[in-house]
C-alpha positions as CSV (number, residue, x, y, z in Angstrom):
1,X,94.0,-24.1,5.4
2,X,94.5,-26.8,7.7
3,X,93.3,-30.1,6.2
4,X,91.5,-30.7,9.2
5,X,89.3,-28.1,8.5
6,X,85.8,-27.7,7.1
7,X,85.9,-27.3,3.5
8,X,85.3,-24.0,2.0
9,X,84.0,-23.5,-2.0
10,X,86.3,-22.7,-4.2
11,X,85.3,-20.9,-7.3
12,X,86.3,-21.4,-10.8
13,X,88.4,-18.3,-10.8
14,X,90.5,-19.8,-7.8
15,X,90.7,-23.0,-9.3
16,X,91.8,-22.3,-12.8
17,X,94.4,-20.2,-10.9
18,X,96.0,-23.1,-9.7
19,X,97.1,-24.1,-13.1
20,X,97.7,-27.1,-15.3
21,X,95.6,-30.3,-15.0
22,X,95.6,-30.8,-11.7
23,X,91.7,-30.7,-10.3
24,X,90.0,-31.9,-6.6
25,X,86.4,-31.9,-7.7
26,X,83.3,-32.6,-5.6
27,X,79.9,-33.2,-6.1
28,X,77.4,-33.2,-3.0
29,X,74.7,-36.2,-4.3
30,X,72.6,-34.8,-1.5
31,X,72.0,-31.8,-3.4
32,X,71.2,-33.5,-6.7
33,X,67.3,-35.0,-7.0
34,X,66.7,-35.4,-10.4
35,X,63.6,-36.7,-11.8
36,X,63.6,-39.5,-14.1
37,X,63.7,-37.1,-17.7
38,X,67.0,-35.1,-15.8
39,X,68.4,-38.1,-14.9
40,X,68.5,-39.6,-18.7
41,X,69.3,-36.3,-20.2
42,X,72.9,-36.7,-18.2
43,X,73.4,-40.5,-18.8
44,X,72.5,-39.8,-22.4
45,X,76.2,-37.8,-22.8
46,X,77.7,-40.5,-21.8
47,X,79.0,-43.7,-24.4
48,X,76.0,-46.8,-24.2
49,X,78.5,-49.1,-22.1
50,X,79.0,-46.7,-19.4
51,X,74.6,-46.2,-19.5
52,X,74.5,-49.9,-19.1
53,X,77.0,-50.2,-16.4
54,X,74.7,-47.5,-14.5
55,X,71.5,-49.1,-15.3
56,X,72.5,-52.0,-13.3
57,X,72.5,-50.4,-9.8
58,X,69.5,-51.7,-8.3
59,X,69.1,-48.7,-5.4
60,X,68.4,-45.1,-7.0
61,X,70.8,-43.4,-4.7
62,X,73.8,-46.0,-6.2
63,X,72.9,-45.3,-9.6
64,X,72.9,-41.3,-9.1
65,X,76.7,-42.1,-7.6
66,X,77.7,-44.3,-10.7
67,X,76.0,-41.5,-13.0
68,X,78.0,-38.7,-10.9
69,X,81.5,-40.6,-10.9
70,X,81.6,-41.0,-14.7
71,X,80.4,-37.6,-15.3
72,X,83.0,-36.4,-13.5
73,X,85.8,-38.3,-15.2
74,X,83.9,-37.1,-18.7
75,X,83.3,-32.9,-17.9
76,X,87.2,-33.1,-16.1
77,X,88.9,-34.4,-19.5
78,X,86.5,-32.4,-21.7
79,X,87.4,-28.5,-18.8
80,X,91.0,-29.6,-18.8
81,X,92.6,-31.2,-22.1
82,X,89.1,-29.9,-24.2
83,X,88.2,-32.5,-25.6
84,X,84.5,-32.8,-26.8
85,X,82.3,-35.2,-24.4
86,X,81.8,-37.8,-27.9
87,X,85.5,-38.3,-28.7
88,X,86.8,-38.8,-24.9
89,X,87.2,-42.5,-24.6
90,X,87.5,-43.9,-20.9
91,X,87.8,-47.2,-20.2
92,X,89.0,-49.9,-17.2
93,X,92.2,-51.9,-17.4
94,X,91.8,-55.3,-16.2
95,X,91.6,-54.6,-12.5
96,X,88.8,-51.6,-13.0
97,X,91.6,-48.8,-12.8
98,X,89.6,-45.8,-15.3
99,X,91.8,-44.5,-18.0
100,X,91.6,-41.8,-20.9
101,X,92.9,-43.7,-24.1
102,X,92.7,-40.7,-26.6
103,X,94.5,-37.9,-24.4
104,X,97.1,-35.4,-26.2
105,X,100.8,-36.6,-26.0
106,X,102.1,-33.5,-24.2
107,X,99.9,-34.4,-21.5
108,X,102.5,-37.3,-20.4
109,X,101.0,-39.1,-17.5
110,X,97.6,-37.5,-16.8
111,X,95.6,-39.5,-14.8
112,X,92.7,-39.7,-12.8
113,X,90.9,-41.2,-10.3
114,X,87.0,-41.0,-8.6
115,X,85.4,-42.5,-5.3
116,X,82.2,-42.3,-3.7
117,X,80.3,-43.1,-0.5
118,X,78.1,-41.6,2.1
119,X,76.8,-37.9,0.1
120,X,80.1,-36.9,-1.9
121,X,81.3,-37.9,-5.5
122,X,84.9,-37.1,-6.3
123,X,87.7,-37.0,-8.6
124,X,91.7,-36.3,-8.7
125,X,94.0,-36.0,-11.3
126,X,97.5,-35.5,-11.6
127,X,99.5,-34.8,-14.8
128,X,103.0,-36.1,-13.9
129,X,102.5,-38.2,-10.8
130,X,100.1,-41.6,-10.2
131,X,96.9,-40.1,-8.1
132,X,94.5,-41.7,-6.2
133,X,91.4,-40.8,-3.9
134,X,89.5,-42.6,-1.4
135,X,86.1,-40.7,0.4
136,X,85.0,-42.4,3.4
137,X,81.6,-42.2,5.2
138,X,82.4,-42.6,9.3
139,X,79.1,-44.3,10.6
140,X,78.5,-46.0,13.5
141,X,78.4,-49.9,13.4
142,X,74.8,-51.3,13.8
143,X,74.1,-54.3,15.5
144,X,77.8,-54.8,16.9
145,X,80.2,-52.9,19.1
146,X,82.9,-50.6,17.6
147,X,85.3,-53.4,18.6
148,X,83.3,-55.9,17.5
149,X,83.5,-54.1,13.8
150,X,87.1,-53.2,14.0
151,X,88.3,-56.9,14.4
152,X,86.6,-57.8,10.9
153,X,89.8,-56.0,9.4
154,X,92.2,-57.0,12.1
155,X,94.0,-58.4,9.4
156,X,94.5,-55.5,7.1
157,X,96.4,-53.2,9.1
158,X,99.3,-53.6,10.8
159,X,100.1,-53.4,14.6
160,X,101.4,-50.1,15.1
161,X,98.3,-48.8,13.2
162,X,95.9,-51.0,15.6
163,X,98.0,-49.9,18.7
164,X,97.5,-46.2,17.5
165,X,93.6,-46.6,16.9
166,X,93.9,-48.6,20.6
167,X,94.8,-45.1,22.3
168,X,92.2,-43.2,21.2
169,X,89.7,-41.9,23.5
170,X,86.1,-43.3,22.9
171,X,84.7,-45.5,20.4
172,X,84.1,-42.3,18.2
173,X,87.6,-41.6,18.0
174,X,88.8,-45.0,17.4
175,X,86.2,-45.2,14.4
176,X,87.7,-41.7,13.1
177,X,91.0,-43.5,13.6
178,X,90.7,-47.0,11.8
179,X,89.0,-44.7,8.9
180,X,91.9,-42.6,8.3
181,X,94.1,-45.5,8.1
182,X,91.7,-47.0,5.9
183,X,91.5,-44.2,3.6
184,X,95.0,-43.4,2.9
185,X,95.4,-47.5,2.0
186,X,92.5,-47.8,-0.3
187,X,93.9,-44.2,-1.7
188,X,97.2,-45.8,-2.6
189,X,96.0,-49.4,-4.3
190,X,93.5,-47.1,-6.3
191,X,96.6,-44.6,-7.3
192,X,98.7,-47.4,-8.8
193,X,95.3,-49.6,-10.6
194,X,95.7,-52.3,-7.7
195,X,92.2,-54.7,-7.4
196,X,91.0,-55.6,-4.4
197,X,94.3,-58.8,-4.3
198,X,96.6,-55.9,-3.0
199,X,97.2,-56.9,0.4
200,X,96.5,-53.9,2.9
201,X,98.7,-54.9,5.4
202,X,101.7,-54.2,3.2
203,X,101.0,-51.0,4.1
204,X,101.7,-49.1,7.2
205,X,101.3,-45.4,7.4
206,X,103.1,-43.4,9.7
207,X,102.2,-39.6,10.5
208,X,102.3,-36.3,13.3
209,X,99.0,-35.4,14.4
210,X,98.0,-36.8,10.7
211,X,100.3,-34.2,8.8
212,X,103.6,-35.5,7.2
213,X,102.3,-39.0,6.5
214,X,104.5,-41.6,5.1
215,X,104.0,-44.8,3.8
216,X,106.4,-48.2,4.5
217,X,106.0,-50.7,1.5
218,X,106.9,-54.4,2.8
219,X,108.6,-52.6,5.5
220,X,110.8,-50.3,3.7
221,X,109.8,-46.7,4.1
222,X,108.7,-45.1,0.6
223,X,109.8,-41.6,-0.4
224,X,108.5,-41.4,-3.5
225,X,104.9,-41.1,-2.2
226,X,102.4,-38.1,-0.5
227,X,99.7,-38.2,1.4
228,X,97.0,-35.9,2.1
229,X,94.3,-35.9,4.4
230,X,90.8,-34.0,4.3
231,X,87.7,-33.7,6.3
232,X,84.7,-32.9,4.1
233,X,82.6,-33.1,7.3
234,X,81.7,-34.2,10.3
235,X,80.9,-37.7,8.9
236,X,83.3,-37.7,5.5
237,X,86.7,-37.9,5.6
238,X,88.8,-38.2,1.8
239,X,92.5,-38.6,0.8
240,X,94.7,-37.9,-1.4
241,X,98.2,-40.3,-2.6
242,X,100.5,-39.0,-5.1
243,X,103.7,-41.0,-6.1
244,X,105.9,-42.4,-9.0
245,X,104.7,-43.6,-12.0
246,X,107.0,-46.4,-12.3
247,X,105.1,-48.0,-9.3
248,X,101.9,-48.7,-11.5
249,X,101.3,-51.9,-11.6
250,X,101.9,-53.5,-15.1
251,X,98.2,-53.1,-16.6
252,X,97.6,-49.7,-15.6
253,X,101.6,-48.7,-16.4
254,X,101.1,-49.6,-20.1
255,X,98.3,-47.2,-20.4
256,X,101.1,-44.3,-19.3
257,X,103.3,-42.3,-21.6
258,X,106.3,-41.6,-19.7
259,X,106.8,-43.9,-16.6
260,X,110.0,-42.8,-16.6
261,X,110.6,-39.3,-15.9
262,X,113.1,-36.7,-14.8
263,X,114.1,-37.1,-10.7
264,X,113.5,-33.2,-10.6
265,X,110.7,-33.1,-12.6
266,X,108.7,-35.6,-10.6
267,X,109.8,-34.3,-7.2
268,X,108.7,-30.7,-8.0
269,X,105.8,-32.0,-9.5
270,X,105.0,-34.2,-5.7
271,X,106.1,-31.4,-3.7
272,X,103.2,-29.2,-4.8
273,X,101.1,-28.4,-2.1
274,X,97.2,-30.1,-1.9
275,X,94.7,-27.6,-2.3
276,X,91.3,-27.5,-1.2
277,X,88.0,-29.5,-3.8
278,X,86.0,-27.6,-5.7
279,X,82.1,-28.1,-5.5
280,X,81.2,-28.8,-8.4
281,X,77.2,-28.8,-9.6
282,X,75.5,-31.3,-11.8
283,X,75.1,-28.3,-14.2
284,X,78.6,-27.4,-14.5
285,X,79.2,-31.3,-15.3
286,X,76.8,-31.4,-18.2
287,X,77.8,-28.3,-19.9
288,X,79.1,-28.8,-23.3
């Protein structure tokens, strides 16, 4: 299936087919309207500091998201390593990277990571390699041109990436365009537990027709990393980064068990190919 490509549903059956830890969930918050009771019967299987950290979203739609992301870091850990929802302990390094504390030593590196915007919730995880996920919403800029929006991050990508958004054709396009680039950045800070101080424009991301993308670091060409892209729809676009654990930054790298690993190991475990996300329900979160 051709990333570019409408997203079928993939069952269970499929999934658990694909083996190991590895998981691309989705949930679709557009589908989700829960009353008040629903919504604090799922909060309640959550710990109290994650309930609190919810609560604090003023806008309903932005709690539902905060509710979704951590119930999909909790029902992933409990499907995967089975570990029952009250002894799973997730928690932030210093820079807001999400982290299991308790998980079982054969499980080396596994790691996780959500986003959300626009209608979809989702989370990656990796068992060997660092993984990170970025969803973005493409919407058109309100009360300013496309141009007009594009040079607030002028500084953020670099100038082969703004000449290659320059040639596309229509304002549309270029949106689609400064997006993907976008995407496939925030992916990899979020993948090693960067904060927001990771400057973007150390990044430039080079690609065919967005398929073989690779990334230059400081200039220097990285082959230790993969990136996948994925249109949910015709407004969502998500990504997926995979690379070596030893480029964790320090915080997030102490929370590892093996940051360093076997050349072959790792490269078989980057070279497998990205699947398709799984649609996951709020009901299939909350089961127990």
């Amino acid at each position: 299936i051709s990333p570019w490509e409408k997203l079928p549903e993939r069952n269970e059956m499929e999934e658990e087919h694909s083996g190991g830890v590895r998981r691309r969930w989705l949930v679709d918050v557009a589908r989700w309207s829960p009353s008040p009771t629903q919504f604090q019967a799922a909060a309640a299987l959550l710990p109290p500091h994650h309930r609190h950290a919810i609560a604090r979203f003023v806008k309903e739609e932005d709690r539902k998201r905060a509710l979704l992301s951590r119930l999909l870091q909790y029902s992933l850990v409990h499907r995967v390593l089975g570990i029952p929802f009250h002894q799973i302990h997730i928690y932030r390094t210093t820079e807001g990277k999400p982290y299991l504390e308790n998980g079982p030593p054969a499980f080396k590196n596994f790691n996780f990571n959500t986003s959300h915007q626009g209608d979809y919730v989702g989370i990656a995880s990796e068992l060997l390699c660092l993984v990170g996920l970025d969803i973005v919403c493409i919407s058109k800029p309100q009360g300013e041109t496309t141009v007009e929006f594009l040079k607030n991050f002028s500084s953020y990508l670099t100038g082969h990436e703004w000449n290659c958004i320059g040639r596309a054709a229509g304002s549309i396009e270029m949106l689609t365009e400064f997006y993907r680039y976008w995407c496939l950045k925030e992916a990899f800070v979020k993948a090693v537990g960067a904060g927001v101080g990771f400057g973007l424009h150390r990044l430039e991301f080079h690609h065919v027709e967005w398929s073989n993308i690779s990334v230059y670091i400081d200039g220097i060409e990285s082959r230790k990393w993969r990136f996948c892209l994925f249109k949910l729809d015709e407004m969502h676009l998500a990504s997926i980064a995979k690379g070596h654990p030893e480029d964790a930054i320090h915080s997030f790298k102490t929370t590892l068990s093996n940051v360093v690993v076997e050349e072959e190991e790792f490269y078989a475990a980057l070279e497998i190919p990205e699947e398709t996300f799984t649609l996951q329900t709020v009901e299939q979160l909350t089961q127990l």
